[in-house]
C-alpha positions as CSV (number, residue, x, y, z in Angstrom):
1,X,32.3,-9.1,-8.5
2,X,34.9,-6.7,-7.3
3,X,38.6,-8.2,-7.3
4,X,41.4,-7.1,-4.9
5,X,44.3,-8.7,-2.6
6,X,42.3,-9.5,0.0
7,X,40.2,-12.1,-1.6
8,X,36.7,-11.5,-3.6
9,X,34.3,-8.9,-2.5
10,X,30.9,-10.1,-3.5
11,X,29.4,-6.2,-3.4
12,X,29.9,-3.3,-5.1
13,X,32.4,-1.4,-3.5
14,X,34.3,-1.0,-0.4
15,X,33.5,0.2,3.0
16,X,35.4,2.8,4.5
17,X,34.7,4.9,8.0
18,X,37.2,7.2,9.3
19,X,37.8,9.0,12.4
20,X,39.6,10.2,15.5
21,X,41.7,6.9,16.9
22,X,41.4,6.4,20.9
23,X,44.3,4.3,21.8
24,X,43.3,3.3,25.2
25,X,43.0,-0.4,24.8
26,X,40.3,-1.8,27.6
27,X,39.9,-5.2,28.5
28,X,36.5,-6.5,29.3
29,X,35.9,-7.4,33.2
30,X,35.8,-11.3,32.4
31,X,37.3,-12.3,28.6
32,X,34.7,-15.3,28.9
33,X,31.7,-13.3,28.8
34,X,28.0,-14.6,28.6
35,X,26.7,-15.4,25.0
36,X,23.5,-14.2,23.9
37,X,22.1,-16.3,20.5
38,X,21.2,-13.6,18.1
39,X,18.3,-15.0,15.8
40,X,18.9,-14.1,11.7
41,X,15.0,-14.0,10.7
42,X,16.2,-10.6,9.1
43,X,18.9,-8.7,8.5
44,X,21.7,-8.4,11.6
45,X,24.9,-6.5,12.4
46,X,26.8,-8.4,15.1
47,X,29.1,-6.2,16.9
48,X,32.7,-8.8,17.1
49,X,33.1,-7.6,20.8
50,X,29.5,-8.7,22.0
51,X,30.2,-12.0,22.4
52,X,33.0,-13.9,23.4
53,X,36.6,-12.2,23.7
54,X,39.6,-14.9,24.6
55,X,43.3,-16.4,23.8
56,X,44.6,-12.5,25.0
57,X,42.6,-10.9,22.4
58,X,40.8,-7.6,24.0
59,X,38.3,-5.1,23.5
60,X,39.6,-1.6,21.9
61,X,37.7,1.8,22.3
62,X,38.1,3.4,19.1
63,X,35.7,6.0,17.6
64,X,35.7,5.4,14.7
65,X,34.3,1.7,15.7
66,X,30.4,1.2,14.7
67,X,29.5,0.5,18.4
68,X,32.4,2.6,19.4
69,X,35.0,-0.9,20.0
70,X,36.7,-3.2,18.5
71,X,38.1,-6.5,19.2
72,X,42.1,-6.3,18.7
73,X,45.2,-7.5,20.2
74,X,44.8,-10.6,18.0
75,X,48.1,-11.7,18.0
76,X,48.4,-14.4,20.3
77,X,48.4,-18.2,19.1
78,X,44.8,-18.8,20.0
79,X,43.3,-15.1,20.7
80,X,39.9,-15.2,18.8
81,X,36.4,-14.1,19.3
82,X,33.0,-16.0,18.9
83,X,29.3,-15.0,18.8
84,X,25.9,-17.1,18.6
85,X,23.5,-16.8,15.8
86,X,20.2,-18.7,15.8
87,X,18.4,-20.2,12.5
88,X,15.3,-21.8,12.6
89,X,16.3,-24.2,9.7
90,X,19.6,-25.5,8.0
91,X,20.9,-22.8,5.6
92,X,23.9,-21.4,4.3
93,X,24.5,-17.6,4.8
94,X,26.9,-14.7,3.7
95,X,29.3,-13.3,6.8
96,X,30.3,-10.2,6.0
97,X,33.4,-9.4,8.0
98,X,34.5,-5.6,8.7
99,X,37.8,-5.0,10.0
100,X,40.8,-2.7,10.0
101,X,44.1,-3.6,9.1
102,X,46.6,-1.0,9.4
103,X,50.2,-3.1,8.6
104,X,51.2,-2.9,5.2
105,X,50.4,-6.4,3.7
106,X,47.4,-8.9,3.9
107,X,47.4,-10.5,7.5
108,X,45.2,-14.2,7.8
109,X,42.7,-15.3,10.5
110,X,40.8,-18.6,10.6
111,X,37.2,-19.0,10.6
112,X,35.6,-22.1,12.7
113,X,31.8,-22.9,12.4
114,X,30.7,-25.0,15.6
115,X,34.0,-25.9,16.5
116,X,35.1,-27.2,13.1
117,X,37.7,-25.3,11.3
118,X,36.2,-23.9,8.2
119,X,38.8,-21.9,6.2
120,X,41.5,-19.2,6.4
121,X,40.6,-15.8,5.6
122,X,42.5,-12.8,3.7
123,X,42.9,-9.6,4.9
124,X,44.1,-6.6,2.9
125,X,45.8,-3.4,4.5
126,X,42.8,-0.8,5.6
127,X,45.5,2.1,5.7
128,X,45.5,2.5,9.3
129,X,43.7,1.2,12.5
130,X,40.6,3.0,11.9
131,X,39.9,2.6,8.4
132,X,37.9,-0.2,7.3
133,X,37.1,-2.7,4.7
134,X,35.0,-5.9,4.6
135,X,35.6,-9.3,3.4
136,X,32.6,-11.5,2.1
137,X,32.2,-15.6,3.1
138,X,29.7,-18.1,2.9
139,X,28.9,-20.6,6.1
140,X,26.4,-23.4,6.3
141,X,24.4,-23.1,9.6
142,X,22.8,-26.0,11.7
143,X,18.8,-25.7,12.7
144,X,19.5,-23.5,16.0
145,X,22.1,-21.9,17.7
146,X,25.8,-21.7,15.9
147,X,29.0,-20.6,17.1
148,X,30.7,-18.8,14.5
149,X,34.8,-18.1,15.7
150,X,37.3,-16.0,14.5
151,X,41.1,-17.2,15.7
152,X,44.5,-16.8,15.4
153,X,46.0,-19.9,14.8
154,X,49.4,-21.5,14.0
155,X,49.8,-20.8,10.5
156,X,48.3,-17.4,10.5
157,X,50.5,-13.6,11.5
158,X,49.8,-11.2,13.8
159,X,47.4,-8.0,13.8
160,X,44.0,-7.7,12.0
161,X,41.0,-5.7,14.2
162,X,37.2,-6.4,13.7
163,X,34.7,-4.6,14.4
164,X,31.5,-6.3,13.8
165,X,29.9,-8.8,11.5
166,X,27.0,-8.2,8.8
167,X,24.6,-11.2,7.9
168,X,21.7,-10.2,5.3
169,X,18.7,-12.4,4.5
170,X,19.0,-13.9,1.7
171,X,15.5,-12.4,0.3
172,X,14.6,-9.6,2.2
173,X,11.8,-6.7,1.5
174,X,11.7,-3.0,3.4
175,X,8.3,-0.7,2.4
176,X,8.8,2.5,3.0
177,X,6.6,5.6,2.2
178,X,3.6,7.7,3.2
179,X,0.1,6.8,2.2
180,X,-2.1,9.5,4.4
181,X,-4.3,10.9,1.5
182,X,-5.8,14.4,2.4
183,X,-9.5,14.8,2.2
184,X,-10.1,13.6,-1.1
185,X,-13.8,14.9,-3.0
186,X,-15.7,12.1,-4.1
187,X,-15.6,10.6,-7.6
188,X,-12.4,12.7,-8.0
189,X,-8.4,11.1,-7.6
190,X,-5.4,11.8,-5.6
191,X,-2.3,10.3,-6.2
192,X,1.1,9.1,-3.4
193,X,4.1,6.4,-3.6
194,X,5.5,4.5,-1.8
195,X,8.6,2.3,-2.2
196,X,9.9,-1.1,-2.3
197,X,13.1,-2.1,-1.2
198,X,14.9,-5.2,-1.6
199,X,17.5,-5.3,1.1
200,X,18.3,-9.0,1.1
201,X,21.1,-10.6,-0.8
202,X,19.3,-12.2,-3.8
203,X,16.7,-10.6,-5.8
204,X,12.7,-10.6,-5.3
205,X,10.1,-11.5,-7.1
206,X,6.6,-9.7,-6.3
207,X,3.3,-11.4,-7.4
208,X,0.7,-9.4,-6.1
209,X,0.1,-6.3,-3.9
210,X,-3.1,-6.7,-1.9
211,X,-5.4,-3.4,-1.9
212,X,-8.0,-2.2,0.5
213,X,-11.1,-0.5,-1.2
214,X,-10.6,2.7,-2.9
215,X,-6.9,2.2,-3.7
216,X,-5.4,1.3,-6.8
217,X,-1.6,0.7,-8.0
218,X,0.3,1.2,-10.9
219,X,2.6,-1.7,-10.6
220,X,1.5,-4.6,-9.1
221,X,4.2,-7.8,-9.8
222,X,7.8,-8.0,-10.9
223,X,11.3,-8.9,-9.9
224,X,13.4,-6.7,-7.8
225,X,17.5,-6.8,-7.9
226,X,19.7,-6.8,-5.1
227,X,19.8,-3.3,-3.1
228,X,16.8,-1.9,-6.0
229,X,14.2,-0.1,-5.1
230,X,10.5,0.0,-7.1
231,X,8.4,3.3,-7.0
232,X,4.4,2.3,-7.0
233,X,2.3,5.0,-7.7
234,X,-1.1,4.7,-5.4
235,X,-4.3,6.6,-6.7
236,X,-7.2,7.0,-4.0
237,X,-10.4,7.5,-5.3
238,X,-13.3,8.0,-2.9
239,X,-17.0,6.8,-4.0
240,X,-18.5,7.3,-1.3
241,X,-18.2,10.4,1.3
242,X,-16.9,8.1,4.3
243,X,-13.5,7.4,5.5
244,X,-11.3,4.6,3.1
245,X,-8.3,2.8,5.2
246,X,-6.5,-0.2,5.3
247,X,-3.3,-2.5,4.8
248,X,-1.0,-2.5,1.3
249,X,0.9,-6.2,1.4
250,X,3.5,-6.9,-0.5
251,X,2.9,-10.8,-1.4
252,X,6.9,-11.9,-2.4
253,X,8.9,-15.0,-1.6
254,X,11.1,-12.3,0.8
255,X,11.6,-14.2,4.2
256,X,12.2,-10.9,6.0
257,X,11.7,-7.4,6.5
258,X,8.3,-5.2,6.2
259,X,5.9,-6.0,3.5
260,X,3.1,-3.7,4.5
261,X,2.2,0.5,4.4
262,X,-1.1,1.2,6.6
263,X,-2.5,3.4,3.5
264,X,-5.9,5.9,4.8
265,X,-8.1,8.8,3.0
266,X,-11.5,10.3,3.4
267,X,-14.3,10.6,0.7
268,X,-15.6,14.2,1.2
269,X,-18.4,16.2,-0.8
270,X,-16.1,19.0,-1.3
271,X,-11.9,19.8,-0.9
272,X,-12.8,23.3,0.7
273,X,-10.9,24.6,3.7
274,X,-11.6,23.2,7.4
275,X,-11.3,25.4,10.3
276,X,-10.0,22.0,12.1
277,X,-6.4,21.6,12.1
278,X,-5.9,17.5,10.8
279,X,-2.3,16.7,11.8
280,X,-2.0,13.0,9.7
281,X,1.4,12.6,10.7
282,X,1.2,9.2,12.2
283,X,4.7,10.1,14.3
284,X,3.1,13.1,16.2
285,X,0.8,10.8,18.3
286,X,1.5,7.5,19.4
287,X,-1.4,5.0,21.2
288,X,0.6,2.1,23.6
289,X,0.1,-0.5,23.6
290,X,0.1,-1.2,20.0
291,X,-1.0,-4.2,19.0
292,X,-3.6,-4.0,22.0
293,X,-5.9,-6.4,23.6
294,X,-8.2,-4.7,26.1
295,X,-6.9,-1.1,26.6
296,X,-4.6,1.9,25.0
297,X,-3.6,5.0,25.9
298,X,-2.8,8.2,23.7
299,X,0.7,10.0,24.3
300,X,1.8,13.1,23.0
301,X,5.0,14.8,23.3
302,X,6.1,12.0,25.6
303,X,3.0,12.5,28.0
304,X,-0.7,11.1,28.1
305,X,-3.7,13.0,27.4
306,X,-6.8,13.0,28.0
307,X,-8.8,13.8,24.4
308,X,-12.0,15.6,23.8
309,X,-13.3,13.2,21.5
310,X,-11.8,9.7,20.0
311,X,-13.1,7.8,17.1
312,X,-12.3,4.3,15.9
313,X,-13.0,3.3,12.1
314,X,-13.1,-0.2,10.6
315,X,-10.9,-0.9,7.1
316,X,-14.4,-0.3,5.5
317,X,-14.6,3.5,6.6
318,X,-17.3,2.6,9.6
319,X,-17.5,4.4,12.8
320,X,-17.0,1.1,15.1
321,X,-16.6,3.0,18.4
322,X,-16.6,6.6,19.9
323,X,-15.5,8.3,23.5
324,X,-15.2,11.6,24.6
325,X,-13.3,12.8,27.7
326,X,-11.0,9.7,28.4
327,X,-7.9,8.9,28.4
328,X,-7.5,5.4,28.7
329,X,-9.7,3.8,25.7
330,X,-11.5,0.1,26.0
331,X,-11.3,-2.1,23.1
332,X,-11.7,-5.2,25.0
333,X,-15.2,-5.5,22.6
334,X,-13.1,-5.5,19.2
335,X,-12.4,-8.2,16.6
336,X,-8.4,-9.1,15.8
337,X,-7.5,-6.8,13.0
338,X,-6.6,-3.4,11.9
339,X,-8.4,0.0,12.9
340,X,-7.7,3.8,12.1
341,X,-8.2,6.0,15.3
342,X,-9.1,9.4,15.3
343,X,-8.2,12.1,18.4
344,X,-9.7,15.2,18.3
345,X,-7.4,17.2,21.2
346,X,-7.1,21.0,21.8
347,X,-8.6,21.7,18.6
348,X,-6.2,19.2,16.4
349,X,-7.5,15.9,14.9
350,X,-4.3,13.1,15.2
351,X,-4.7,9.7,13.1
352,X,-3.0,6.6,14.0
353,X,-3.2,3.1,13.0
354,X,-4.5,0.2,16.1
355,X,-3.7,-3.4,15.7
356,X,-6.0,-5.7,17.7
357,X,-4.9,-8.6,18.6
């Protein structure tokens, strides 16, 4: 826990952006705009002029802003601004508060949590208006929406900018990597990783990592700290000469974020050369809509195309279905689940995942 004038930091070190100051100052057409609830199932960033902007406070263009503004001008007796954040049950969470300060000593606002004033905050000079640092607090949130205020009152001073709000999950889990495995020969091994971030605010424990057939991991449960990230080394090895594919899941107690890497390979009888170009980049083509229900299409380069030849594969490596010559693809005939899809078009094989629902 980092100490400085401004009150405890709870993370590691400070955040600083810098850049060009535009000192236009614009007021928003009405300073009682709309609110919009903002649900916190995983991590958000709450811009401070996206909700709410009142008491002669105003919106600031400044480039060096995250979303490019600021709310400022908070010197009034009253100026403040408010957003809406929606929980699905009572918990308390962590408001992290950037802002700029650029006078020369700490300047105070007050937070209020559904119209009930919660505490005065601290805030330590930035070095100028668009430099910034961040200030930790904890707030206990109803079931539902909650208005969470920042004002000028009474006994606070003048000055003090903000530009937006960070609220982390509490346990939260980001899987990142690519698990395409070449054409693999049978009975022999190929090895990827993949990682497995914990992005929440308290660590993670992992108990299990589900596998499809022909995958194995090297690491398979353990506790993750705060902002660490696990390597897991996956080895494919084919048995069969058929086409291996399926889900890795992550089985934590994280509340949020991505616990599962579509992971594929093929079984071959030999790793010689094709003279078919397989492009297993899963960005290159794109099927919409994904999840389907009756129908997709296949778009590439931003336009739809019409394939030579398409071929769907079950989790188990089975040919389900096969088309050639469309471009709109039924699968009204296909179970809820997960399927790899193969397009063969202008002499290029593309893979992508389909979720069925």
């Amino acid at each position: 826990m980092l100490s400085w004038d401004g009150g405890l930091v709870d993370y590691a070190s400070t955040v600083y952006w810098y850049g060009d100051l535009d000192s236009k100052a614009i007021n928003p057409s009405s300073n009682e705009e709309a609110l919009q609830p903002l649900p916190l199932s995983k991590s958000v960033k709450i811009e401070a002029e996206s909700g709410t902007v009142g008491g002669g406070a105003i919106k600031a263009s400044y480039s060096s802003a995250s979303g490019g503004y600021q709310v400022g001008n908070m010197d009034n007796v009253g100026a403040y601004f408010q957003v809406i954040v929606n929980v699905p049950e009572p918990e308390v969470k962590t408001i992290t508060l950037v802002y700029a300060n650029g006078m020369n000593d700490t300047r105070n606002k007050t937070l209020y949590v559904n119209g009930i004033k919660i505490r005065r905050l601290a805030f330590a000079p930035t070095g100028g208006w668009s430099n910034y640092k961040y200030v930790n607090t904890n707030v206990s949130l109803a079931a539902g929406n909650n208005t969470l205020k920042i004002q000028r009152d009474t006994e606070d001073n003048v000055a003090t900018d903000f530009d937006y709000l960070w609220m982390p999950a509490e346990t939260a889990v980001d899987v990142t990597g690519n698990l395409t495995f070449k054409s693999v020969k049978k009975d022999s091994t190929s090895e990827r990783s993949f990682s497995i971030h914990n992005t929440g605010s308290s660590r993670i424990t992992v108990c299990n990592l589900i596998m499809p057939e022909g995958f194995t991991a090297d690491w398979t449960s353990g506790v993750i700290d705060v902002d660490s990230v696990q390597k897991v080394r996956i080895t494919f090895t084919p048995t069969e000469t058929k086409k291996y594919f399926g889900i890795i899941k992550v089985i934590s107690n994280a509340k949020a974020g991505i616990d599962s890497l579509a992971v594929s390979g093929t079984g071959s009888m030999t790793t010689g050369l094709s003279t078919v170009t397989i492009d297993r980049n899963r960005g290159s083509l794109s099927l919409f809509p994904n999840p389907a229900i009756d129908f997709f299409s296949m778009i590439l380069n931003n336009s739809c195309i019409n394939a030579e030849s398409i071929k769907i594969y079950s989790t188990l490596g089975q040919t389900i279905k096969q088309f050639n010559l469309v471009q709109k693809v039924n699968v009204s005939g296909l179970k809820k689940g997960c399927y790899l899809v193969e397009v063969n078009h202008s002499g290029v094989i593309y893979e992508n995942t389909l979720i069925i629902k």
